[in-house]
N, C-alpha and C positions, 0 to 999 in steps of 0.2 A: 494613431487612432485613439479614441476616448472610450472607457468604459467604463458601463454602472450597474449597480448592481439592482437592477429592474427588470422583472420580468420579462421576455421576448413576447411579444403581440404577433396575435396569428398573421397579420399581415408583412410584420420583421419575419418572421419565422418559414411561413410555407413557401416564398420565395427566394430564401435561403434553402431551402429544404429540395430545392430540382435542383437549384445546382451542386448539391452537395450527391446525389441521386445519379448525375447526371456525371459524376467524376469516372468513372470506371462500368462496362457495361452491364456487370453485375447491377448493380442499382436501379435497375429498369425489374429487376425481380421483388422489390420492395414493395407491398401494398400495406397501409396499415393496418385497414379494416380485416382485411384478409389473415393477417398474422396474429393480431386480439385473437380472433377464433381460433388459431391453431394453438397458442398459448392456453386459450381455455377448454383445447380439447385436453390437451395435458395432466396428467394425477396433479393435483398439489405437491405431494411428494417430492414431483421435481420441479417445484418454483423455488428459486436460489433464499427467498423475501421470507418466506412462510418457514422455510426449516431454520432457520437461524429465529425467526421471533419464536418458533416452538421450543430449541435450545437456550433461551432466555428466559422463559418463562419455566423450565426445567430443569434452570441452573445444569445444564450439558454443556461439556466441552467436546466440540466436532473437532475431527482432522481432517488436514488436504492436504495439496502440494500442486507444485505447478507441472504443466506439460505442455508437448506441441511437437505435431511429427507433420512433414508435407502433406503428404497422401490421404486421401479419405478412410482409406482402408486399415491403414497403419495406426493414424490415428485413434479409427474408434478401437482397434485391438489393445493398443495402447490404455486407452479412458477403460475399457474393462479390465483388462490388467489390474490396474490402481484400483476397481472399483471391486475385483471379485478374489484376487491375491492381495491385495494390500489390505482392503478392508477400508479403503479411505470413505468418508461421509459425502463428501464433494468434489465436484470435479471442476476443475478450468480449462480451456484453449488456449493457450499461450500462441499471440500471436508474430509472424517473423518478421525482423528487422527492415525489410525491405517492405513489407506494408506497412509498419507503422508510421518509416519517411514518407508514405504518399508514393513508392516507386512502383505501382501497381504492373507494372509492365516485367520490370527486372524478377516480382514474386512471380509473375506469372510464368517468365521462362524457366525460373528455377523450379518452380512445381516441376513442368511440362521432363526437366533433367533430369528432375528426381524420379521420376516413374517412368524414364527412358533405361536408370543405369542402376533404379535399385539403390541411389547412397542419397542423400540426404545434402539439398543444395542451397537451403534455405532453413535457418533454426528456429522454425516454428511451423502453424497451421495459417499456411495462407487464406484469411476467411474471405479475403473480395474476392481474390480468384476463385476458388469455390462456388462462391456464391450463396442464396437464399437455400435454393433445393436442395443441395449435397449438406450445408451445413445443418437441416433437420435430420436428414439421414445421421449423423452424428448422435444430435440431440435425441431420436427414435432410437437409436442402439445399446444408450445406457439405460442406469434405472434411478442415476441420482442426476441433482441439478447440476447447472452448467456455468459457468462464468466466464466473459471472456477478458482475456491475462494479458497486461501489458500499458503502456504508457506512452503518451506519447500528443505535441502541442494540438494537434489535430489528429482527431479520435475518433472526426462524424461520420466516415463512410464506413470504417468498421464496424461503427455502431448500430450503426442503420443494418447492414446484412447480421450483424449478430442475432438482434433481436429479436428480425423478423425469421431469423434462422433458428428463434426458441432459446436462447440463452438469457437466462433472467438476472444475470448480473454486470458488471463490468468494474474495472480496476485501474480505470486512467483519470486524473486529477488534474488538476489546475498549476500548484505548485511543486508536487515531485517531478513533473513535464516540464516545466522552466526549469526548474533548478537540474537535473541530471538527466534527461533527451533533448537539450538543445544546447544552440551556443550561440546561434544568430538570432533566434525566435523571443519579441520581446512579452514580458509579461502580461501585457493587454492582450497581443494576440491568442496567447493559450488561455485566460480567464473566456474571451469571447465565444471561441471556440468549443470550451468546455460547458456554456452558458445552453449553446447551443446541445449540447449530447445531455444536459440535464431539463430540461426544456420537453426533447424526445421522450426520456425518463418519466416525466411530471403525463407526458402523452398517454402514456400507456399507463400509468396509476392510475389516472382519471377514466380510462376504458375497463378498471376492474382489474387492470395486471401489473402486480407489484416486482417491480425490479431495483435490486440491491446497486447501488453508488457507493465501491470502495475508497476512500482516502485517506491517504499518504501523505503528509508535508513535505515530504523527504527522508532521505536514507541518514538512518543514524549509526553512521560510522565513525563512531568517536567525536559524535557532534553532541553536546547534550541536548538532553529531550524538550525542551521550552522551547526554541526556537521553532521546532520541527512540529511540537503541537502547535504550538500557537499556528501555523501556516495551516494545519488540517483543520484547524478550527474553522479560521477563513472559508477556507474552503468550504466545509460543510455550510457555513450561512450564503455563499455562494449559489449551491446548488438547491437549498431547501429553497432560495426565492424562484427558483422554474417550475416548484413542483416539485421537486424529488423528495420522495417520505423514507425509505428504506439508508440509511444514512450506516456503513460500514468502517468504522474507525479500523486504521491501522497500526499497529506499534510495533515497532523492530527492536527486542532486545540484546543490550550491550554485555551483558554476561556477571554483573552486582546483583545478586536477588531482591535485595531490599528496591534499591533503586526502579530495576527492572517492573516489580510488583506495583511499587507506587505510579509509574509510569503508563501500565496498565489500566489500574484503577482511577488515575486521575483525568485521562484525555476524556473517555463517554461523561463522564461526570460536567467536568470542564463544556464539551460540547452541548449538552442537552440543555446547561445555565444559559451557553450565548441562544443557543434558537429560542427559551423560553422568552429571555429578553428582546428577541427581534420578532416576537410573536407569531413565531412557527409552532400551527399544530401539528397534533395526529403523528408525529416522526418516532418513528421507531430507529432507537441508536442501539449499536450492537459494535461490540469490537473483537478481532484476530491480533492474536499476539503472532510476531514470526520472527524465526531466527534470525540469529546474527548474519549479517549482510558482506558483511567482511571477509578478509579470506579465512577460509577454512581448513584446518589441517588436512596433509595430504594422506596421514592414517587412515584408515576409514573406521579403525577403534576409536581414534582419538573426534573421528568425527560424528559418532553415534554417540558420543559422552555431552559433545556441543548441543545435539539438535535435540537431546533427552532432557536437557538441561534447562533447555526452551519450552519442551511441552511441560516439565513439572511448574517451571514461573506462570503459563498460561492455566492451569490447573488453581495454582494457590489461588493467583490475581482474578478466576474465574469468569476469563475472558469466553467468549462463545464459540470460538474459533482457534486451533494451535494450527499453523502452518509451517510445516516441514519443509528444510531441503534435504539433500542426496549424503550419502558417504562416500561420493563421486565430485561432491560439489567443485574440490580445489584442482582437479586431476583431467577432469572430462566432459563430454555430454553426459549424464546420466540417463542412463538404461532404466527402461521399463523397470529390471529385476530389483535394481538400485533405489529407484523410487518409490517400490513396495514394500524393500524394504525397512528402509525409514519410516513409513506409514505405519507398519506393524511394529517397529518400536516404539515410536509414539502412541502407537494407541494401547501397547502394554503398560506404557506409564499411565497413563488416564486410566484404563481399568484399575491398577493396584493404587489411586491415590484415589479414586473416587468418592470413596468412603469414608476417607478419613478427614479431620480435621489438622490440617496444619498451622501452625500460626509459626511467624518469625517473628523475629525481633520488633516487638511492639513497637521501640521508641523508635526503631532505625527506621522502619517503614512510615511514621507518622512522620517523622522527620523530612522523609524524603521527599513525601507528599506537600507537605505546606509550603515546602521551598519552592516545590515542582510549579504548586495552583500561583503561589506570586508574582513567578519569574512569567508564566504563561499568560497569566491576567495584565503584569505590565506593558509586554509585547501587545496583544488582542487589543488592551482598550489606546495603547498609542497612534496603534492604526486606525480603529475608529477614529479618534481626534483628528488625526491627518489624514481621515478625507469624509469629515466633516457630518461625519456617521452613515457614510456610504463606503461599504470596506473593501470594494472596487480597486473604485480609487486610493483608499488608502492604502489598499495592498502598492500599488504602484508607487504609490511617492515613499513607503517603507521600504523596499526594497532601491530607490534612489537614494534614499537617506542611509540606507543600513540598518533600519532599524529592523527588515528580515533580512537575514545574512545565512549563507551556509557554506563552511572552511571545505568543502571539498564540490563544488557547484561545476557542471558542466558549461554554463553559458558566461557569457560575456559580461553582462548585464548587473552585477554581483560585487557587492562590497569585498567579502572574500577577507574577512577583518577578523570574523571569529574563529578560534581555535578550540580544541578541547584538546581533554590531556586526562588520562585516570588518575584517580586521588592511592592511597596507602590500601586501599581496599577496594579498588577496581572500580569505582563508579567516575563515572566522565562530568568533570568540572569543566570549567571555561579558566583557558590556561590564559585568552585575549576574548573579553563582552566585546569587542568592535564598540558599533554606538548601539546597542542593546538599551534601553529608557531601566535600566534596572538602580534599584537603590542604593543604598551606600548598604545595609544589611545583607542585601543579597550577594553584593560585591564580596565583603567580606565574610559570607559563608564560604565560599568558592576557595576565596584566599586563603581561609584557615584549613582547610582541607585539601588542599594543595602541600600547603605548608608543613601538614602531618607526614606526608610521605619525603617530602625534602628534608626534615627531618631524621627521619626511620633510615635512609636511605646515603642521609651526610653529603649529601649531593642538589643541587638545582636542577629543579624541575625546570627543561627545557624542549628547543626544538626536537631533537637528537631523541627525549622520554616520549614528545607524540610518537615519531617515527615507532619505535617501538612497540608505542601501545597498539598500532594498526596495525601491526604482528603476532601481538604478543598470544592470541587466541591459535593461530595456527601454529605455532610453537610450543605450545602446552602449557600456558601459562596466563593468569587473567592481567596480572602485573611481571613484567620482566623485571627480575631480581639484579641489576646490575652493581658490580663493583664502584665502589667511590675512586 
């Protein structure tokens, strides 16, 4: 199929829109008109859009963390849990695996088990089975906003019962959906699809009701950060051309502070130049810093040191958002109790940093940044060029050419050429650019700071150092100290 990056026409759109409505019998609970009113029967308080522009504009760092239980019941015991023990700022639905394939039939009997035996047969909150009604009951039970948690190449019918169920965010994208929930699903199809769930987005802005569009490039698990902005960039011009204003950057940090900070600081930055340049108003950018994605020590010491680690980089880098995982994370489901708890550890680091001014290494952070805005810029405008300034398409023929690439991708469809590898100080180089459009400068940053730890170490930086490095965080260490 062919894709561009043009707005949907009500006539492309609302006949898409029954059958998208029309997938599961929930969707017959969907009215728009009807849901704008219930949205604005709602405090602002709990519109997901407003509290993050109000934490922006009050330099505040919010906490979260993800969740998702079958049961209604469980559930909302759950989201207060988080919201009245932990102290979180916001809440998400994390939704389960079996919805987000589209097996709407398999969520629904796993609900129907779970509230048969008491255990839990599906790893999340099933929202199509649910439904419109139960899922305000949710949204009526807390006191903060709501988002709903998860990814995946087609996102429209949970989107449709999310919002009309009062949820004024969501967290599923174009490129972290190709690249790590699929393997058959080709990149046209999840841009189309996602065109369509920002579309819906741009719907409800235009009726007065602002809902936040999280993106993700993908997970940075020892990938460096350029490649993975550069795709959320995409992304976000993506979706601002449906309408979507409330624009959510996300950054997943690798565990270098400098780097991490610059990383931070540079994607909103980076984002707000390309939509200013594609002549997107009115967008409010706002970004969440979140933990390392990787595995996690099975300590749960050694795992409160990881995710505090995280809220003080989102503190410096004064992202709007620190999101938390568990000190369960390598071990198990985490528990409600698990989940509050990290909540209130992160938000003791926010309180005792709040005040202060920290600054790090001037040069190390400015360093990190210019390299960072280069490497991103070259990737961003190659793909414009290849597709002839429709980034559509050029996302599609960069990702056939390699020039988006990501060393650990679920799908098929994937050059699979780039590597990273941690330098002498923990920060993630490109151990293999694949065909990256990068310069001979950038190349040889990369290489010389590779070359610092081959070095120090007497040893080549190899396959055997990745391996390690995707460890070396659950093992206690940012760099594994190996014998020559």
């Amino acid at each position: 199929m062919e894709v561009r990056n043009k707005r949907l026409s009500d006539e492309e759109f609302e006949p898409e829109r029954k059958e998208v409505l029309s997938m599961w019998p929930t969707g017959r609970e969907v009215d728009f008109n009807e849901a704008i009113e219930f949205h604005k029967s709602l405090p602002p308080s709990k519109n997901y859009a407003r509290k993050l522009a109000s934490a922006k504009e009050s330099g505040t760092t919010l906490i979260r963390t993800d969740s998702g239980v079958p049961s209604l019941e469980e559930h909302v015991e759950y989201l207060r849990y988080l919201q009245d023990e932990g102290g979180s700022d916001l809440l998400g639905s994390m939704v389960d695996s079996f919805t987000r394939t589209l097996q709407f039939e398999a969520a629904e009997r796993g609900l129907r088990e779970s509230l048969r035996t008491g255990k839990w047969f599906i790893n999340g909150f099933p929202i199509v089975a649910h439904g419109v009604a139960n899922t305000r009951k949710v949204v009526e039970a807390v006191a903060l906003p709501l988002m709903i948690r998860g990814n995946a190449p087609d996102w429209r019918l949970i989107l449709e019962v999310g919002l009309a169920g009062g949820h004024s965010g969501t967290s599923s994208s174009p490129m972290i959906s190709f690249w790590h929930y699929s393997r058959n699903v080709l990149l046209e199809m999840s841009i189309r699809n996602h065109q369509y769930n920002y579309r819906l987005i741009g719907c409800y802005e235009e009726a007065g009701v602002p809902i936040v569009a999280t993106l993700s490039g993908g997970f940075t698990i020892l990938c460096p950060y350029s490649v993975i902005h550069a795709a959320a960039i995409l992304d976000g011009l993506i979706a601002a051309e449906q309408g979507t204003k409330n624009i959510h950057f996300g950054v997943q940090y690798q565990g270098n502070l400098a780097q991490d900070v610059a990383a931070a600081v540079t994607l909103p930055k980076l984002a707000q130049d390309y939509l200013n340049r594609f002549g997107y108003k009115g967008m409010v950018v706002t970004i969440v810093g979140n933990a390392w994605s990787g595995k996690f020590p099975d300590d749960n010491a050694e795992a409160f040191a990881v995710l505090c680690l995280s809220v003080v980089t989102s503190v410096i880098a004064g992202t709007q958002v620190a999101h938390v995982k568990t000190i369960e994370e390598a071990i198990t489901i985490p528990t409600r109790e698990s989940n509050a708890a990290s909540l209130r550890a992160g938000k003791k680091v926010i309180n005792l940093l709040k005040d202060q001014k920290i600054d790090l290494d001037g040069k190390a952070v400015e360093t990190e940044t210019r390299m960072l805005e280069l490497e991103t810029r070259a990737i961003v405008d190659r793909v414009i060029d290849l597709g002839d300034g429709d980034v559509a398409v050029g996302m599609v023929r960069a990702v056939e050419s390699g020039v988006l690439d990501n060393p650990f991708a679920t799908t098929k469809y994937v050059a699979g050429r780039v590597m990273g590898v941690r330098d002498n100080e923990g920060a993630v180089r490109y151990l293999d650019h694949g065909n990256l459009p990068f310069t001979n400068e950038i190349l040889e940053f990369h290489r010389g700071k590779i070359a610092e730890r081959e070095k120090k170490w007497g040893r080549k930086v190899d396959y055997e150092s990745v391996v390690n490095d995707l460890f070396s965080i659950s093992r206690g260490a940012l760099v594994v100290r190996l014998n020559s």
